[in-house]
Backbone and ligand atoms as CSV (ligand in chain L), in Angstrom:
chain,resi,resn,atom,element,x,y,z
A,1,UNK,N,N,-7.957,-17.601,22.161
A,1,UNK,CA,C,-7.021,-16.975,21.215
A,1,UNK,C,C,-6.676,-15.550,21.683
A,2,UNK,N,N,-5.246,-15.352,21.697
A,2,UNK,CA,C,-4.888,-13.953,22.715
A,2,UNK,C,C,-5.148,-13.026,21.026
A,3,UNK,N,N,-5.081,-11.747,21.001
A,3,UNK,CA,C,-5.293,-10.585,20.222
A,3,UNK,C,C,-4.395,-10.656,19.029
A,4,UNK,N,N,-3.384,-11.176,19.890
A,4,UNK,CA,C,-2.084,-10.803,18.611
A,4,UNK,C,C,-2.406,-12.084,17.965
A,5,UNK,N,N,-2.701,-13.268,18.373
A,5,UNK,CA,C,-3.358,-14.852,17.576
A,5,UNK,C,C,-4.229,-14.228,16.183
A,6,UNK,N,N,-4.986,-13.518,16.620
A,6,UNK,CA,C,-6.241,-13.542,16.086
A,6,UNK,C,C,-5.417,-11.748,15.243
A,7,UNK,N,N,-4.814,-10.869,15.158
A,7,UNK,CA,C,-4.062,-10.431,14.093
A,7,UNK,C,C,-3.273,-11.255,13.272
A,8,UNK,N,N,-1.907,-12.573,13.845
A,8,UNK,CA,C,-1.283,-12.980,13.301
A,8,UNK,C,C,-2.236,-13.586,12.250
A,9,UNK,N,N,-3.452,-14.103,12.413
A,9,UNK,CA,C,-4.323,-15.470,11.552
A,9,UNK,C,C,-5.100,-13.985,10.318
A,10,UNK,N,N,-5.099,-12.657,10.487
A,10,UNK,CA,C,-5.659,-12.173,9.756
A,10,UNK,C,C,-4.769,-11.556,8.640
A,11,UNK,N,N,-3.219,-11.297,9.084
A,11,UNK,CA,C,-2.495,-10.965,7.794
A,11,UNK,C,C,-2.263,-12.425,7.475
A,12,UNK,N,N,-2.248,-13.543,7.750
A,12,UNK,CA,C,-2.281,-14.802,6.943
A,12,UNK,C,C,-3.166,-15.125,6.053
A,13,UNK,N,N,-4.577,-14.124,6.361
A,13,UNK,CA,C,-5.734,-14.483,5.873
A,13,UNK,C,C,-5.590,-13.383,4.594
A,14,UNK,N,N,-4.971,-12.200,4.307
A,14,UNK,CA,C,-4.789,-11.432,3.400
A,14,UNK,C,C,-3.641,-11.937,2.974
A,15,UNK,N,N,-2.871,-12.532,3.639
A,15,UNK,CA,C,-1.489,-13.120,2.399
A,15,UNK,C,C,-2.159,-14.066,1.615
A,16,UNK,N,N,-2.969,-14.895,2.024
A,16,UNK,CA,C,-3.406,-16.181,1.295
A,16,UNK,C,C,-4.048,-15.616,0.405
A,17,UNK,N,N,-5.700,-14.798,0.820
A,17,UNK,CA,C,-6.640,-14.329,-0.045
A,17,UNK,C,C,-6.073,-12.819,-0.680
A,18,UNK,N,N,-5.489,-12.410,-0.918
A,18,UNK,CA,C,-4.840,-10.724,-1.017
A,18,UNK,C,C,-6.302,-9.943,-2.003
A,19,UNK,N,N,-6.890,-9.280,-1.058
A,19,UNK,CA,C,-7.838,-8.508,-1.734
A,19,UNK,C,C,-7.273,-7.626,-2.817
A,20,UNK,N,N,-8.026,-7.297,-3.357
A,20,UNK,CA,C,-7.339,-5.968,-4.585
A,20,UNK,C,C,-6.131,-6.604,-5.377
A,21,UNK,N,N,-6.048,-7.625,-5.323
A,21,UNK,CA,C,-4.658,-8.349,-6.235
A,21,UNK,C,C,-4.764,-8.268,-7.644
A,22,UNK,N,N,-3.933,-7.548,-8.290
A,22,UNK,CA,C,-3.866,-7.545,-9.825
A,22,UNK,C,C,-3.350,-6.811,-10.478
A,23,UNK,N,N,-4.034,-6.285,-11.406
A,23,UNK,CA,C,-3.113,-4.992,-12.523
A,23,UNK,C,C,-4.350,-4.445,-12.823
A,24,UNK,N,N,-4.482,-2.603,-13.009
A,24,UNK,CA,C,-5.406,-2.136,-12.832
A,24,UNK,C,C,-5.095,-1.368,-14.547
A,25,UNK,N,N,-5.786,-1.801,-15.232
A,25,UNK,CA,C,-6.127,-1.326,-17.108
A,25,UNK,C,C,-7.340,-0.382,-17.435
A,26,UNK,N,N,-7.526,1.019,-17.399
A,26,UNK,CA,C,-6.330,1.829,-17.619
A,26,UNK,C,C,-5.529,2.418,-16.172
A,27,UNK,N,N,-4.792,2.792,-15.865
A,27,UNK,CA,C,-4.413,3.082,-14.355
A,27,UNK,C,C,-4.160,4.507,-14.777
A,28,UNK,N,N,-3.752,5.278,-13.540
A,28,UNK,CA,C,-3.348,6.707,-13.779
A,28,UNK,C,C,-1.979,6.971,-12.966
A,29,UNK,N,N,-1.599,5.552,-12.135
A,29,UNK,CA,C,-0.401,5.605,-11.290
A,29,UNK,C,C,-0.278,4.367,-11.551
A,30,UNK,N,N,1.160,4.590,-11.286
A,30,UNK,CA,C,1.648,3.222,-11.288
A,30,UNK,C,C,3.557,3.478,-10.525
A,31,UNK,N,N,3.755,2.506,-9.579
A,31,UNK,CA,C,4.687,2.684,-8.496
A,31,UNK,C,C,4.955,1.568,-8.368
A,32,UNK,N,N,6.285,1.194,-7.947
A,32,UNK,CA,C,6.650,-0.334,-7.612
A,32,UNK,C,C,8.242,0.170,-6.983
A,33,UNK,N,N,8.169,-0.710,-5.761
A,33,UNK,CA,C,9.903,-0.562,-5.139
A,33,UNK,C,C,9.947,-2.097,-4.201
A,34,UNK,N,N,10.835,-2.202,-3.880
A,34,UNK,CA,C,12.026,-3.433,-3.416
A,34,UNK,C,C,12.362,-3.233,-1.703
A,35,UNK,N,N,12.077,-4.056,-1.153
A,35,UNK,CA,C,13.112,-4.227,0.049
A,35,UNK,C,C,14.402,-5.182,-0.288
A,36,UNK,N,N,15.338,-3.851,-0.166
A,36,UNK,CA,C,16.853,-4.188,-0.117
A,36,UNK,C,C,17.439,-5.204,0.429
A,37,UNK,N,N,16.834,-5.227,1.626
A,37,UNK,CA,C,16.809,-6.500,2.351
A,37,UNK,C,C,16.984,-7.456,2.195
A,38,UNK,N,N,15.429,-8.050,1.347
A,38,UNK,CA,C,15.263,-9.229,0.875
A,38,UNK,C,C,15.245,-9.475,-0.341
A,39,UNK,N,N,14.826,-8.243,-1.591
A,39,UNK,CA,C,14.132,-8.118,-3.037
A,39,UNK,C,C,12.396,-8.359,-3.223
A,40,UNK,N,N,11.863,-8.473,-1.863
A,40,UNK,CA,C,10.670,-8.630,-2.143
A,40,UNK,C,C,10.407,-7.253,-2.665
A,41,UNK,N,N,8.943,-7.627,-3.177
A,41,UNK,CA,C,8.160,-6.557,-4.317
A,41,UNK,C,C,7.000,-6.368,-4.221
A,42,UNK,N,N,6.504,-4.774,-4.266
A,42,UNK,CA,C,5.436,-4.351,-4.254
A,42,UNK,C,C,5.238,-3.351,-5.183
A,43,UNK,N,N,4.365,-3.692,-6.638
A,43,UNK,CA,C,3.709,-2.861,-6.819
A,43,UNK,C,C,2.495,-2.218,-7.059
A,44,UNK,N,N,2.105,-0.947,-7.291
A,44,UNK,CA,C,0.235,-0.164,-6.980
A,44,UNK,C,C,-0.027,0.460,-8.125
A,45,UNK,N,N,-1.110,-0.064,-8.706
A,45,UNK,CA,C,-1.490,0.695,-9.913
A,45,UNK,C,C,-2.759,1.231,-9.030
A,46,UNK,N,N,-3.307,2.429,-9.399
A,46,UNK,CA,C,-3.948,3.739,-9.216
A,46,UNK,C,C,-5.156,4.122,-10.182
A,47,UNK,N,N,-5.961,4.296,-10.163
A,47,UNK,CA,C,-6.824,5.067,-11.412
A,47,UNK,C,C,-7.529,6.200,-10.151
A,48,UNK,N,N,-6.982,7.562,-10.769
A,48,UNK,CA,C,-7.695,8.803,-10.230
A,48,UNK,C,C,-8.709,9.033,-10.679
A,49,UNK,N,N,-10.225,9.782,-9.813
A,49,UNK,CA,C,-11.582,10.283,-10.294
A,49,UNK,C,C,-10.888,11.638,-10.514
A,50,UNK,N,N,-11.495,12.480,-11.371
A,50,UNK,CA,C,-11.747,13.580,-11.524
A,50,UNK,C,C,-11.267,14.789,-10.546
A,51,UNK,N,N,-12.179,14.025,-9.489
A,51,UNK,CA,C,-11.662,14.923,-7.983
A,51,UNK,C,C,-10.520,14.465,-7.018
A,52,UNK,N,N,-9.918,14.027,-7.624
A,52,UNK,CA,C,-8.092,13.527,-7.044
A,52,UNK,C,C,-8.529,12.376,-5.454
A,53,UNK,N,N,-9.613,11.584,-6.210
A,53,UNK,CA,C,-9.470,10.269,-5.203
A,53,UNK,C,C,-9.190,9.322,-5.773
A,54,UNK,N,N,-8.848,8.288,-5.039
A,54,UNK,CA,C,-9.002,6.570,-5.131
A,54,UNK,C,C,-9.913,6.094,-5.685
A,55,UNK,N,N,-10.060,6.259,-7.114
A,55,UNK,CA,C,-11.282,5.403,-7.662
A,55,UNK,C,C,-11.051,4.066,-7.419
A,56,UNK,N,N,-10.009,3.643,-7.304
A,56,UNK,CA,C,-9.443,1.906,-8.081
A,56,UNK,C,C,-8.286,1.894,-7.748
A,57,UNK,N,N,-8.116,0.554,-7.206
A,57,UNK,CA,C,-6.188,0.870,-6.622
A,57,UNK,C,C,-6.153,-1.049,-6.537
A,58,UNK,N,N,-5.459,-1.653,-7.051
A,58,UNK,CA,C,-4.833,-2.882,-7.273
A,58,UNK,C,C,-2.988,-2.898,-6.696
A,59,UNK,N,N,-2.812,-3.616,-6.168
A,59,UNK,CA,C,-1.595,-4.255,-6.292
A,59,UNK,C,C,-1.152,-5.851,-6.639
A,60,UNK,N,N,0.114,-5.899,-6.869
A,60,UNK,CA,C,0.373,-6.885,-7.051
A,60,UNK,C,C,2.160,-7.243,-6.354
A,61,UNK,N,N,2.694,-8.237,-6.368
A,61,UNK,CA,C,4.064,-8.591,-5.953
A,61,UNK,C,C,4.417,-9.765,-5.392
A,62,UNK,N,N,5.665,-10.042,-4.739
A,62,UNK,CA,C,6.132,-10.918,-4.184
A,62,UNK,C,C,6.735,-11.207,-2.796
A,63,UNK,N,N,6.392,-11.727,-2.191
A,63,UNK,CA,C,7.303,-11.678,-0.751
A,63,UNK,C,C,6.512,-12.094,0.519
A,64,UNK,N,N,7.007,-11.493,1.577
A,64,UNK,CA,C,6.527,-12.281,2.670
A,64,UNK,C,C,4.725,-11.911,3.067
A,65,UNK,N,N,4.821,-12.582,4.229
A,65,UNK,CA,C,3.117,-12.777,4.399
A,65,UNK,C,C,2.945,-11.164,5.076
A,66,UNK,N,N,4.071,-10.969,5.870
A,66,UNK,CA,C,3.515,-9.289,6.396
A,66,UNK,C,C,3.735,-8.055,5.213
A,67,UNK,N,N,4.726,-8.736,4.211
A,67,UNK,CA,C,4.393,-7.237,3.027
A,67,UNK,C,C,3.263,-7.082,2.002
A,68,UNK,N,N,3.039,-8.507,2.155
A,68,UNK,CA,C,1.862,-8.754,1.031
A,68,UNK,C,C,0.786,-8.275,1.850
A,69,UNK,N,N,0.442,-8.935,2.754
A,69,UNK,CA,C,-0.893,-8.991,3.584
A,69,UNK,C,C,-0.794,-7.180,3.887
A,70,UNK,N,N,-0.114,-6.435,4.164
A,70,UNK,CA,C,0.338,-5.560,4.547
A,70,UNK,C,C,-0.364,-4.200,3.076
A,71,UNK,N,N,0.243,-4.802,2.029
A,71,UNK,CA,C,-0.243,-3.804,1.094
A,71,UNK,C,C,-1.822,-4.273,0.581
A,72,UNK,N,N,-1.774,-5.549,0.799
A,72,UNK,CA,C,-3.401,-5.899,0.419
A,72,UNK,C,C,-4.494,-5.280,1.331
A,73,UNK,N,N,-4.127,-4.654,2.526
A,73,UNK,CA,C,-4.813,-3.822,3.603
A,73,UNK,C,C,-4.764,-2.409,3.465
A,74,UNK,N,N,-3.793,-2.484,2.657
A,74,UNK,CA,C,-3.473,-0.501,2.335
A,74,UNK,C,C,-4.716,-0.420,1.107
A,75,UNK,N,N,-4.631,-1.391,0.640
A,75,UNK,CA,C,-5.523,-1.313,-0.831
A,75,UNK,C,C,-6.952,-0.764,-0.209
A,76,UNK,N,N,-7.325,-1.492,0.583
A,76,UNK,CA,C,-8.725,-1.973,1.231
A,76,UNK,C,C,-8.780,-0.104,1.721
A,77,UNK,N,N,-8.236,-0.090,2.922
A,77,UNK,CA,C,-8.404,1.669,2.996
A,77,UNK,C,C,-8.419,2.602,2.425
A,78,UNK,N,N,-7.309,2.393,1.291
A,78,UNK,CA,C,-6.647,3.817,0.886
A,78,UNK,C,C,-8.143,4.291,-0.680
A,79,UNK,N,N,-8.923,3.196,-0.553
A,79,UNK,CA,C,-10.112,2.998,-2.100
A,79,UNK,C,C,-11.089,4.254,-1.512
A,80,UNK,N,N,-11.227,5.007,-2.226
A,80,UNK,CA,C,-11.878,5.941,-2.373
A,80,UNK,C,C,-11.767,7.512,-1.331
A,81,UNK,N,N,-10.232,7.049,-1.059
A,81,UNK,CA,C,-9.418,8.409,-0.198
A,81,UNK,C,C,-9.150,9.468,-1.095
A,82,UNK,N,N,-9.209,10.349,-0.500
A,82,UNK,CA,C,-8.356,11.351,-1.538
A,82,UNK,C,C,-6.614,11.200,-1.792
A,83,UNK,N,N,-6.063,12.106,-2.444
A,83,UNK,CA,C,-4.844,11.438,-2.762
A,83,UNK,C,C,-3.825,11.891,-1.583
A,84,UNK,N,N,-4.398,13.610,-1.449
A,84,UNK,CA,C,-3.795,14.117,0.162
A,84,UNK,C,C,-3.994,13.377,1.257
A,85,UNK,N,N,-4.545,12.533,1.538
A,85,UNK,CA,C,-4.698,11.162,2.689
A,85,UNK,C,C,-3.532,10.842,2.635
A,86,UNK,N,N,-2.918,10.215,1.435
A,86,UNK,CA,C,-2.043,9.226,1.196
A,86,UNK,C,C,-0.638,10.149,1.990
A,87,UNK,N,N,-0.644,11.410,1.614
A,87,UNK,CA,C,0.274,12.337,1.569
A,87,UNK,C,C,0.534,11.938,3.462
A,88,UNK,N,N,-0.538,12.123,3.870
A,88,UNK,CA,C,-0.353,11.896,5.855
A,88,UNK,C,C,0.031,10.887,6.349
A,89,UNK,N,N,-0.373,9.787,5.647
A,89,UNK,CA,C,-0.537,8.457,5.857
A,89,UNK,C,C,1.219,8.442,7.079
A,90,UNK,N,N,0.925,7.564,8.232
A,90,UNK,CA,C,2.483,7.071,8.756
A,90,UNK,C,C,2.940,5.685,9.387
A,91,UNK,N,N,3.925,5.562,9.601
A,91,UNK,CA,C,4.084,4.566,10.024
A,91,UNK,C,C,3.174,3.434,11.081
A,92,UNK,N,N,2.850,4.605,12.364
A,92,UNK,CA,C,1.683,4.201,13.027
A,92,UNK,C,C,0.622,4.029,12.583
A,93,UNK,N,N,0.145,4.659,11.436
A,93,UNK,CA,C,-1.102,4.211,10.801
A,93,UNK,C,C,-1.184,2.214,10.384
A,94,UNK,N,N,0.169,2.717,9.463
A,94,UNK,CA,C,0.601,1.029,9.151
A,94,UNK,C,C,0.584,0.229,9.958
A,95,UNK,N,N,0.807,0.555,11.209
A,95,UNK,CA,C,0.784,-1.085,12.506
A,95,UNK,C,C,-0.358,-0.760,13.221
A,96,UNK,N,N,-1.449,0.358,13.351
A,96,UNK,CA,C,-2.444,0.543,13.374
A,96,UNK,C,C,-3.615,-0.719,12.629
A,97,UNK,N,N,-3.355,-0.469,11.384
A,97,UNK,CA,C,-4.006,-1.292,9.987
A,97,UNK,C,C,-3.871,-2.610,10.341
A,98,UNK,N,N,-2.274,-2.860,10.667
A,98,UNK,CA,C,-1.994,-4.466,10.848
A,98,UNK,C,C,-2.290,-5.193,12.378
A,99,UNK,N,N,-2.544,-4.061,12.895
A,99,UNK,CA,C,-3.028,-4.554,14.197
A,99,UNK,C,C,-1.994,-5.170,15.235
A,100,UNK,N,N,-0.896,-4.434,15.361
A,100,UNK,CA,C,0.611,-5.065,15.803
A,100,UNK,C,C,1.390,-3.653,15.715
A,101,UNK,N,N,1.841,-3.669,17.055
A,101,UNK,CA,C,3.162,-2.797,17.651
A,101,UNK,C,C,4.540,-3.453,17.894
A,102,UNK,N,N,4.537,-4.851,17.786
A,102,UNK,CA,C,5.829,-6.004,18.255
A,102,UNK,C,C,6.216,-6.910,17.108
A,103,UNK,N,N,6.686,-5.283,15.962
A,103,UNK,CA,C,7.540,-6.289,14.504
A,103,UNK,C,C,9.235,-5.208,15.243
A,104,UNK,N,N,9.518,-6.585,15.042
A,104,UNK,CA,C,11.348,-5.626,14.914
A,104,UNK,C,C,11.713,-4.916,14.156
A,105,UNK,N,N,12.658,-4.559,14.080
A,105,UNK,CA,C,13.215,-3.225,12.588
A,105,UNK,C,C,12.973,-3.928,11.266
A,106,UNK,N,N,13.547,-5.631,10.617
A,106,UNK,CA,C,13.416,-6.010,9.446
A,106,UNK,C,C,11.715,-5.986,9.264
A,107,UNK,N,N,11.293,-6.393,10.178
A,107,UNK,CA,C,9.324,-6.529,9.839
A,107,UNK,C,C,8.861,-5.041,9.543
A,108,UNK,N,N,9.611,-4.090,10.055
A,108,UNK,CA,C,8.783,-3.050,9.902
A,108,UNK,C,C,9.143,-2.969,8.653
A,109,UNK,N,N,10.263,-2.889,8.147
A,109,UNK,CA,C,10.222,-2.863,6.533
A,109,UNK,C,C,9.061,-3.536,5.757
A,110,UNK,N,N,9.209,-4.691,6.243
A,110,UNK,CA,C,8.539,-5.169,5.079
A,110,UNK,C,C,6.777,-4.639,5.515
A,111,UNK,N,N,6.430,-4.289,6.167
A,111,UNK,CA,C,5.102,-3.665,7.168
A,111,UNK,C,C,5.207,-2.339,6.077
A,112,UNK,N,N,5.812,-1.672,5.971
A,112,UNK,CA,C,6.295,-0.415,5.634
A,112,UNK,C,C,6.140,-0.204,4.009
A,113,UNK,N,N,6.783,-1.403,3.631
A,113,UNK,CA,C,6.712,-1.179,2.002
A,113,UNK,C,C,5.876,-0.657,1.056
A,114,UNK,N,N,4.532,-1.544,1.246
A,114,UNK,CA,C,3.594,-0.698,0.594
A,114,UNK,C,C,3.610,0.688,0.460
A,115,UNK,N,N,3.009,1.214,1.888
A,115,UNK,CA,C,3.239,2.310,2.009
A,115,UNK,C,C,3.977,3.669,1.072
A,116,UNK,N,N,5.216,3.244,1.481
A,116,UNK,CA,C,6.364,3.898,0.365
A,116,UNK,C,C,6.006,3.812,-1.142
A,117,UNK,N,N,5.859,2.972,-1.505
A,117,UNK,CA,C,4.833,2.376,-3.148
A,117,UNK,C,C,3.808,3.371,-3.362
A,118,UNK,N,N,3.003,3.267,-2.431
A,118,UNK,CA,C,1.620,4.469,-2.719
A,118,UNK,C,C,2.401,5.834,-2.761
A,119,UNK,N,N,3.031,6.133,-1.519
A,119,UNK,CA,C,3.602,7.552,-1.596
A,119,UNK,C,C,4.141,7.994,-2.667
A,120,UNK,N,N,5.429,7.154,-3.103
A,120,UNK,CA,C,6.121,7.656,-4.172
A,120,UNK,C,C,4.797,7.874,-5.264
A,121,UNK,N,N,4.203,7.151,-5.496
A,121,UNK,CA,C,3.548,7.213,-7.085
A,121,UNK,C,C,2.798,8.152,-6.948
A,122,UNK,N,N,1.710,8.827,-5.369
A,122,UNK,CA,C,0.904,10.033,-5.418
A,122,UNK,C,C,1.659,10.692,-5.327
A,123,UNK,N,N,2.850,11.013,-4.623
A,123,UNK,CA,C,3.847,12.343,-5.002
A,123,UNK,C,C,4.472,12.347,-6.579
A,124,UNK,N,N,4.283,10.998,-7.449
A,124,UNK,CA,C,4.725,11.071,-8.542
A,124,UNK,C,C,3.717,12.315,-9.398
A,125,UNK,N,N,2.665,11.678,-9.105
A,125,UNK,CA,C,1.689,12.266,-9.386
A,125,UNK,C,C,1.174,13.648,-9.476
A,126,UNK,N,N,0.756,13.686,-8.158
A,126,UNK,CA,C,0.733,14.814,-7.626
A,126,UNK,C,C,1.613,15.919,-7.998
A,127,UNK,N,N,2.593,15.479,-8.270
A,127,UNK,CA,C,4.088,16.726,-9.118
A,127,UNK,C,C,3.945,16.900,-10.350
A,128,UNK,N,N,3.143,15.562,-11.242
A,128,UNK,CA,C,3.279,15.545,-12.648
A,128,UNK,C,C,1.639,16.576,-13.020
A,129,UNK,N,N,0.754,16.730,-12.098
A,129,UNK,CA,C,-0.754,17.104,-12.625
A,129,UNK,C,C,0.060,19.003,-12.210
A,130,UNK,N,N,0.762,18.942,-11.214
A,130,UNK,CA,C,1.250,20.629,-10.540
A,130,UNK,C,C,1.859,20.938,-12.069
A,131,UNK,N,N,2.716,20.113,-12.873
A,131,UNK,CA,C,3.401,20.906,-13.938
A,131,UNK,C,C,2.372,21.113,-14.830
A,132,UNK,N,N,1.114,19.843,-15.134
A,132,UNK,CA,C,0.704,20.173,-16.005
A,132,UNK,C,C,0.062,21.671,-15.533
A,133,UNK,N,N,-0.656,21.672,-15.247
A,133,UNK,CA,C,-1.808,22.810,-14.880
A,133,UNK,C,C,-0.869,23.619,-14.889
A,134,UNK,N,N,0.532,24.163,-14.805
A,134,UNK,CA,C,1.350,25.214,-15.020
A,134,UNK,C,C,1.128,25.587,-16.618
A,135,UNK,N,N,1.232,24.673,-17.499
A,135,UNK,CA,C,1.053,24.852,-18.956
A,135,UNK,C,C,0.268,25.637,-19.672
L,1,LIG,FE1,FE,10.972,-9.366,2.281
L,1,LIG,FE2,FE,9.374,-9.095,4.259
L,1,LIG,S1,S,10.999,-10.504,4.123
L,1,LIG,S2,S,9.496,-7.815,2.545
């Protein structure tokens, strides 16, 4: 089995089994966006500790085996990061994670999606705790 065999059989193995799959009650984030593309869907519920990490992070959605498998791997890392991690996080990290440099432009989207999901909601975040503490 050449390298990329044995990546292709492991985001199959997180599309099928998707770790962290669900809805996270009570959450402290919550983010969801679309590839235009296709309409597939990803979204990340969040629950922050105290000290602005990843206590708990669930997703859930619809779509192909590399966006699913893709955010079900972001889940797996991003658990017990701080939230400024998320803030660095890049593209290369993402095909890093997935173990693959040879998706074309539409794969990287959907490779990509998650990603964008977490970001938006810790920058949601992250902006909404800056106003409070202004108060
Ligand atoms: Fe829709 Fe991959 S084909 S996200």
């Amino acid at each position: 089995m050449s390298s990329s065999d044995i990546y292709r059989e492991l985001i199959l193995d997180y599309y099928r089994n998707p770790r962290n799959f669900g809805k996270l009650d009570p959450h402290d984030i919550e983010s969801r966006d679309s590839n235009p593309l296709c309409g597939d869907e990803v979204e990340i519920q969040v629950k922050v500790s105290p000290d602005n990490k990843i206590e708990d992070i669930r997703f859930h959605g619809k779509g192909c085996a590399i966006s699913q498998a893709s955010a079900s791997m972001l889940t797996e890392l991003a658990k017990g990061k701080p939230l400024e991690w998320v803030k660095e996080l890049s593209k290369e990290d993402i095909l890093k994670m997935l173990g693959t440099s040879d998706l074309g432009p539409a794969r990287i989207k959907c490779a990509l999606l998650s990603m964008k999901v977490l970001k938006t909601g810790v920058y949601g975040y992250l902006g909404a705790s800056l106003e409070d503490s202004d108060r």
